[in-house]
N, C-alpha and C positions, 0 to 999 in steps of 0.2 A: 749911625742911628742915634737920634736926640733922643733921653733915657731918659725918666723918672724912677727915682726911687721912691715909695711911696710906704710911711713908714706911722700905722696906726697906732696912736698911745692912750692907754686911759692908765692913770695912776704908775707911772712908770718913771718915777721921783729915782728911783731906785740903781736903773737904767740906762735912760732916753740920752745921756750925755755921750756916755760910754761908746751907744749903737750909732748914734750920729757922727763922733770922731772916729773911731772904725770905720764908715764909708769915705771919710776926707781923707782919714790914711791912706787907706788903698785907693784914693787918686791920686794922690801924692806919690805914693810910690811905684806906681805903673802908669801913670800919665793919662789915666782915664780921665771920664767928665761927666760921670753920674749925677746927676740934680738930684736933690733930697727936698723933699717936701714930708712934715709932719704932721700928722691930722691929732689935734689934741680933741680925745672924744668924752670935753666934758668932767677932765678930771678933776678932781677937790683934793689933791695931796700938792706938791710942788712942782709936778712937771710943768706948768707954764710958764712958771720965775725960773725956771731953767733955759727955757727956749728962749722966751726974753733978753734972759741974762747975756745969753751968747750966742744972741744973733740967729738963732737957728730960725731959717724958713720956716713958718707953720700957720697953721690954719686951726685957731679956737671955735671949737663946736659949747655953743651956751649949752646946751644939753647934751646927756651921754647916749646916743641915735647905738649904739652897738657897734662892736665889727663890721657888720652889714652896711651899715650909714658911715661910720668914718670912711672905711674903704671907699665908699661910694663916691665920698666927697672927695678922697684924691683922684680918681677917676674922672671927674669932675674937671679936676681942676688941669689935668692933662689933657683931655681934650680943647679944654680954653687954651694953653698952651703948645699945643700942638706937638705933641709928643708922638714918636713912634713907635716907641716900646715902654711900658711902665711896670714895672718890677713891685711886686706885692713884701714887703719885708718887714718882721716884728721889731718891733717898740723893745724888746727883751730878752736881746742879746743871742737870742736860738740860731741866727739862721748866720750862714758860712757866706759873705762878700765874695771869696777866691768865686764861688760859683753863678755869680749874674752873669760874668762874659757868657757862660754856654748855654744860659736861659738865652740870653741875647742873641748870640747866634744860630740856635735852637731856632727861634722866632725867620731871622735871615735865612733860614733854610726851608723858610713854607709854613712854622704852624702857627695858628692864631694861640693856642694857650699852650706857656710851658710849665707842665711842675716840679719844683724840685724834689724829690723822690728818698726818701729813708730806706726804702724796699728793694728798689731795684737794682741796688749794688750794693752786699753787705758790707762792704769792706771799704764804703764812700762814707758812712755813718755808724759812728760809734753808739751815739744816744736815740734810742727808738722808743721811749715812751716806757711805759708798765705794762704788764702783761695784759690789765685789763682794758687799757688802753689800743693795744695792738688787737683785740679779738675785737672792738668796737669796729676798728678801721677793717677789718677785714668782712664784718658782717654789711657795713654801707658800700662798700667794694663791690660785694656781691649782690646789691642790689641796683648799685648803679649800672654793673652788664647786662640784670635782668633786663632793666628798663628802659637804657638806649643801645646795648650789643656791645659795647665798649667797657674795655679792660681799664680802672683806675686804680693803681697799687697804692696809691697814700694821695686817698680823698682829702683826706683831713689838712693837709699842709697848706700851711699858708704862703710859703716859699716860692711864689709863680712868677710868669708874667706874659701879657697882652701886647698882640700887634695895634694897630692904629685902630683896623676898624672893630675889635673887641673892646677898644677904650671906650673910643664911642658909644657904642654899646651899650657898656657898663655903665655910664653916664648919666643914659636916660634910664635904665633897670640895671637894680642889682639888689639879689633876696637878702633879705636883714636877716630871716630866721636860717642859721646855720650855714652861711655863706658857701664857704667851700664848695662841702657836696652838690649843695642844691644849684650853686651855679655852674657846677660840670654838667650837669643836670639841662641845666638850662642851654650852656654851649654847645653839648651835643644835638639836641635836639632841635638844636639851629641848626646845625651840620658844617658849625666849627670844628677844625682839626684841636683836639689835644693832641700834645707830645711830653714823655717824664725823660728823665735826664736825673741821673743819682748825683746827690747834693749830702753834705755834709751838715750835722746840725748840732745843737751843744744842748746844755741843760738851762733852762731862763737862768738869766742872772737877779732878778729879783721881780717884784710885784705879783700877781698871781695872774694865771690863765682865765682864758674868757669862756673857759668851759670847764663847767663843775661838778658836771653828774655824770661822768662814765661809767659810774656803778649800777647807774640809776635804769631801769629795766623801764621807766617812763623817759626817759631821755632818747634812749636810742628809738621809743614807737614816732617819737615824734620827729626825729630824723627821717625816720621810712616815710611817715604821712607826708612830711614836707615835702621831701622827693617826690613820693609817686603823683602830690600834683602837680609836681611844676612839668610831670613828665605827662600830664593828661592836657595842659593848657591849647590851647586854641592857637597858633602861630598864622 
């Protein structure tokens, strides 16, 4: 299966070096062939003179389009390239390489999206967020059943990945506002197969998250609202 690893960065000076020789390790050391592709989304710190520096494949967005739009753009660029599985993986050090094989194979066994999952195996992941953080995911959880019947234990992760025709997909749409949910959101109600698979995840190693109001009792309404419409949309 020809892979993308598809590796969104904004301000990830801190980072992006670290997360990129991490995946050349581990082909290195197991003989894989993971393609890495970096979506620089419009940073103003040094990630770029890093990518430059050393050679890293990437793709500079003049403007910061959000998670939403970077991602999109390596979605993009997988489909150009004809990828048949393309692996969503943070700029910031969080997300566990050992675990793309069993997204990978996950995919090889039928589903169109795989996530990797903090939840569903406690004993796969040490680091699950703050507590205010974990009652977030579990309230979008609960909406995402309401609204397409389907159980998501960790909406929130960005740890996934897409068979061929979800790239596609993703290519021509994919929601800017609050990606994740809104695009399981979206998947199901295509009546793409999710599949989770418990994955291992760390603490960022540096720059800051792209989400900054878990506290915020306006942040979660607007999570519901996005949902509920991408879940009333016209198909």
């Amino acid at each position: 299966m020809k892979t993308l690893i598809i590796i969104p960065a904004f301000n990830e000076e801190a980072s992006i070096l670290n997360t990129v020789n991490y995946v050349y390790e581990y082909n290195a050391k197991y003989k894989t062939d993971f393609d890495v592709i970096v979506i620089n989304d419009g940073s103003i710190d040094k990630t770029e003179q890093i990518l430059v520096d050393n050679n890293i494949p990437h793709i500079c967005l003049i403007k910061n389009l959000g998670i939403g739009g970077a991602v999109q753009t390596g979605y993009k660029y997988a489909a150009l390239k004809n990828y048949d599985v393309a692996v969503q993986f943070d700029g910031d050090g969080q997300h566990d390489i050992s675990f793309v094989k069993d997204l990978v194979n996950k995919i090889c066994d039928g589903s169109d999206m795989v996530i990797g999952s903090r939840f569903i195996n406690s004993e796969k992941s040490g680091f699950k967020s703050s507590a205010a953080r974990r009652l977030g995911i579990k309230i979008i959880s609960a909406f995402i059943k309401l609204l397409t019947g389907k159980k998501v234990f960790d909406p929130t992760s960005g740890f996934r990945a897409c068979n061929k025709e979800l790239i596609s997909f993703f290519a021509e749409y994919y929601p800017t506002e609050y990606p994740e949910p809104v695009s399981e959101v979206t998947v199901l109600k295509h009546r793409f197969k999710i599949s989770e698979i418990p994955a291992n995840m760390y603490e960022r190693q540096g720059g800051q998250s792209s989400i900054h109001a878990w506290k915020n009792v306006y942040y979660m309404i607007n999570v519901t609202v996005a949902m509920v419409l991408e879940s009333v949309k016209g198909y």
